[in-house]
ChimeraX commands (.cxc) that place a marker at each C-alpha (Angstrom):
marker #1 position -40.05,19.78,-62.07 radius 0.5
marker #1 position -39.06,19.39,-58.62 radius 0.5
marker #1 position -39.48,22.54,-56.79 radius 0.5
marker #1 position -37.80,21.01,-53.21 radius 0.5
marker #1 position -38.83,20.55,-50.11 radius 0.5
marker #1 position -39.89,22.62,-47.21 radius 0.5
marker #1 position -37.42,22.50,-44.37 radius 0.5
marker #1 position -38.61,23.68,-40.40 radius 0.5
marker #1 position -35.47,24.65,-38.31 radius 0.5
marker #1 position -36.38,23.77,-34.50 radius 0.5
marker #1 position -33.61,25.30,-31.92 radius 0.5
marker #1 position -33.14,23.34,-28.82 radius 0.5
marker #1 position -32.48,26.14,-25.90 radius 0.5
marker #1 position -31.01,25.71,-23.12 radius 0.5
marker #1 position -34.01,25.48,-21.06 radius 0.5
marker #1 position -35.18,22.13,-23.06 radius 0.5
marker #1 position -37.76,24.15,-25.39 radius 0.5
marker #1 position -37.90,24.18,-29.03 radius 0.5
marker #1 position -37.80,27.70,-30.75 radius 0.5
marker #1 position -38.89,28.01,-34.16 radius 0.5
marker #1 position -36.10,29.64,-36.00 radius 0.5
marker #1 position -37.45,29.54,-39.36 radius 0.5
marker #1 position -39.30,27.62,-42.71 radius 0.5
marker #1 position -38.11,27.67,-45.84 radius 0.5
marker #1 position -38.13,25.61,-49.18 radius 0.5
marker #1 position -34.61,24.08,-49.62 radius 0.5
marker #1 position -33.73,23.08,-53.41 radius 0.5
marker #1 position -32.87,19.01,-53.73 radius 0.5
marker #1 position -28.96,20.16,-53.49 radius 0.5
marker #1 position -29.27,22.27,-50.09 radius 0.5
marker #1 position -30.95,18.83,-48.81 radius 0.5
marker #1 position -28.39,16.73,-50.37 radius 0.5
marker #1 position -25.95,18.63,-48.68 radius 0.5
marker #1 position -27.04,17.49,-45.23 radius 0.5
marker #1 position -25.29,14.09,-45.78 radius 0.5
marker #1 position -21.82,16.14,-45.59 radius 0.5
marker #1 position -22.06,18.75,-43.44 radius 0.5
marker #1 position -22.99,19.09,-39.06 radius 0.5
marker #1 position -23.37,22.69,-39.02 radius 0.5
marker #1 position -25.51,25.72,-40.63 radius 0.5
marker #1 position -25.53,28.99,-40.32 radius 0.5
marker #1 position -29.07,31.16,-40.67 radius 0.5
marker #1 position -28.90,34.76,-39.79 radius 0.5
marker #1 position -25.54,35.19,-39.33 radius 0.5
marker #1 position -25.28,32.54,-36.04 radius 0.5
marker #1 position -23.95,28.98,-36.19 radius 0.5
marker #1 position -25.76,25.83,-34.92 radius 0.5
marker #1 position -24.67,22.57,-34.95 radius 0.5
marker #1 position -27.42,19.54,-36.43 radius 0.5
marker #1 position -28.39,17.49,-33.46 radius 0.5
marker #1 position -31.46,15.57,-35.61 radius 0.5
marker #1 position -33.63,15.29,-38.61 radius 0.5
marker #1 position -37.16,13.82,-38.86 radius 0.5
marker #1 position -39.01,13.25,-42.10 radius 0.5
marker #1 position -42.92,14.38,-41.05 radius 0.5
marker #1 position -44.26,12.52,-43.76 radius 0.5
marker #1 position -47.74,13.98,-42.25 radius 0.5
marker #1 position -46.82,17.27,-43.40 radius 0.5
marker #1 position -44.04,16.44,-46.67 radius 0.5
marker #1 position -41.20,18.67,-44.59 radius 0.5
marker #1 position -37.79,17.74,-43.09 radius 0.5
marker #1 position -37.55,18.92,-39.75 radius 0.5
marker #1 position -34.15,19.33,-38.18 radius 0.5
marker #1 position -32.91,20.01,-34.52 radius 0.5
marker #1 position -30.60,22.69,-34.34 radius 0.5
marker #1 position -27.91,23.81,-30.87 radius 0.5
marker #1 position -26.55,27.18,-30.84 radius 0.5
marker #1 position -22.61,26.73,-31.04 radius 0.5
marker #1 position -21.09,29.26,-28.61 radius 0.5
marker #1 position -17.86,30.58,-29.79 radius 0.5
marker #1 position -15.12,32.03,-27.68 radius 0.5
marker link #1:1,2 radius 0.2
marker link #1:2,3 radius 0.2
marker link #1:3,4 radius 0.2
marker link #1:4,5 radius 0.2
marker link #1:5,6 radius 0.2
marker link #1:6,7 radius 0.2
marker link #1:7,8 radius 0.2
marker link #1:8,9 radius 0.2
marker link #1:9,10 radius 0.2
marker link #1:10,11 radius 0.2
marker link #1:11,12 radius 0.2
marker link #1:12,13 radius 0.2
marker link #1:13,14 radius 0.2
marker link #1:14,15 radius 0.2
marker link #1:15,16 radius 0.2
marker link #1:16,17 radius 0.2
marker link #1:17,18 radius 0.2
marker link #1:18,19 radius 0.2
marker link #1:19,20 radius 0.2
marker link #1:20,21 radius 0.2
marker link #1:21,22 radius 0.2
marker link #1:22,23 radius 0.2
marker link #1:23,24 radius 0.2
marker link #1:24,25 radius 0.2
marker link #1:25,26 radius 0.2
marker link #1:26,27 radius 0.2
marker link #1:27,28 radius 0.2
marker link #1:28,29 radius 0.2
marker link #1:29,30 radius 0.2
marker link #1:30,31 radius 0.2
marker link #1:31,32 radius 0.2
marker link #1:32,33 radius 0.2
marker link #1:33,34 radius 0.2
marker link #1:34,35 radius 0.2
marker link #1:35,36 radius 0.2
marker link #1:36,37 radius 0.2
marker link #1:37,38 radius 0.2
marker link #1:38,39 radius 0.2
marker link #1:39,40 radius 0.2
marker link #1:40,41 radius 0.2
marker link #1:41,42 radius 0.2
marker link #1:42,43 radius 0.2
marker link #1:43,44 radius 0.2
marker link #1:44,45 radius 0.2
marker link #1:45,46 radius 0.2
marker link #1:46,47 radius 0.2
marker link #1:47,48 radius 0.2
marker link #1:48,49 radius 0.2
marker link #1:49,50 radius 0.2
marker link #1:50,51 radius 0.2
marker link #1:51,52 radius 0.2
marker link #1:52,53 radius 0.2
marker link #1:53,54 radius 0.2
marker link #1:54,55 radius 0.2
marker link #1:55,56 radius 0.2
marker link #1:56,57 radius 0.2
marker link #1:57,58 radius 0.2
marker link #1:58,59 radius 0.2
marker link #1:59,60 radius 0.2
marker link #1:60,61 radius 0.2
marker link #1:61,62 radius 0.2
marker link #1:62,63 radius 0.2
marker link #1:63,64 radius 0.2
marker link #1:64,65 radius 0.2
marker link #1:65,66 radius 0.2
marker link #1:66,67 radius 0.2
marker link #1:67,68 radius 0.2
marker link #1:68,69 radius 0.2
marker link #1:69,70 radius 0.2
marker link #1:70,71 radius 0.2
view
């Protein structure tokens, strides 16, 4: 049985640095879901996908998340 894949969320601040937001196992659905959607929301704020990598080193999906500024 598959039990999914581990997914690393990377936000890109302003300043250029990467901020781990978080790391979590995502069922085969949540990453099947990525082909149809640009945005996420963890913790209540909304970023918008910049990127994905595959780190086939480490079996995880790594994707590049902006903070989307509303208002």
């Amino acid at each position: 049985m598959d039990e999914g894949m581990p997914v690393v969320l990377y936000q890109k601040l302003e300043t250029g640095e990467l901020f781990l937001l978080e790391e979590r196992l995502w069922s085969r659905t949540m990453v099947a879901a990525l082909d149809h959607v640009n945005y996420l929301i963890v913790d209540g704020s909304e970023f918008e996908t910049v990127e994905g990598r595959l780190n086939v080193d480490e079996g995880k999906l790594e994707l590049l998340l902006v903070s989307v500024k509303h208002g």
